[in-house]
C-alpha angles and dihedrals in degrees: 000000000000102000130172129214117216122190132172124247113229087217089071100035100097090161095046108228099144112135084012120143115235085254097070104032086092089060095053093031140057090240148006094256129110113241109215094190089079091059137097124205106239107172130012106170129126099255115185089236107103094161112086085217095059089043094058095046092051089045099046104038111022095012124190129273094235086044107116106180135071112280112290105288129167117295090036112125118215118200118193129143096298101055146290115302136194123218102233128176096263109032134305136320127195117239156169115264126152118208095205092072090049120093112239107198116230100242101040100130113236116207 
């Protein structure tokens, strides 16, 4: 399944929410909501994991060789074929994140 990594850059994170559980993101923010325009995109392959769960454990435990971020942590947003997902501290919570607003770097290899 063809599934995308998001994480934010701490370059871009002027509220400081990286590795922030949904619950907090309204106290350093001005709103609940995920803003996709501090990530970067780290990893896009079709992996065999569907389940959220088995994608955190392979990307925060074995990775993935084309995987360019940190292993999966909380506040990180995964995007496969049923839907977008951020990584909170307990599981996982559907959300709104559009792609467009998140920076894709130029030589992220897509597999």
């Amino acid at each position: 399944m063809r599934t995308k990594i998001y994480q934010i850059n701490t370059e871009r994170d002027a509220k400081r929410v990286k590795f922030m559980g949904m619950d907090n993101l309204p106290k350093f923010q001005d709103s609940e909501h995920v803003d996709p325009s501090i990530y970067d995109e780290v990893f896009n392959a079709d992996i065999s994991e569907t389940e959220l769960e088995s994608i955190y454990a392979k990307f925060n435990t074995e990775g993935h060789p084309l995987h360019r971020g940190h292993s999966l942590s909380v506040s990180d947003v995964v995007v496969n074929d049923n839907g977008a997902f951020f990584c909170d501290s307990i599981g996982f919570k559907e959300i709104e994140f559009d792609e467009t607003q998140a920076q894709k770097p130029s030589n992220l290899m897509r597999v």
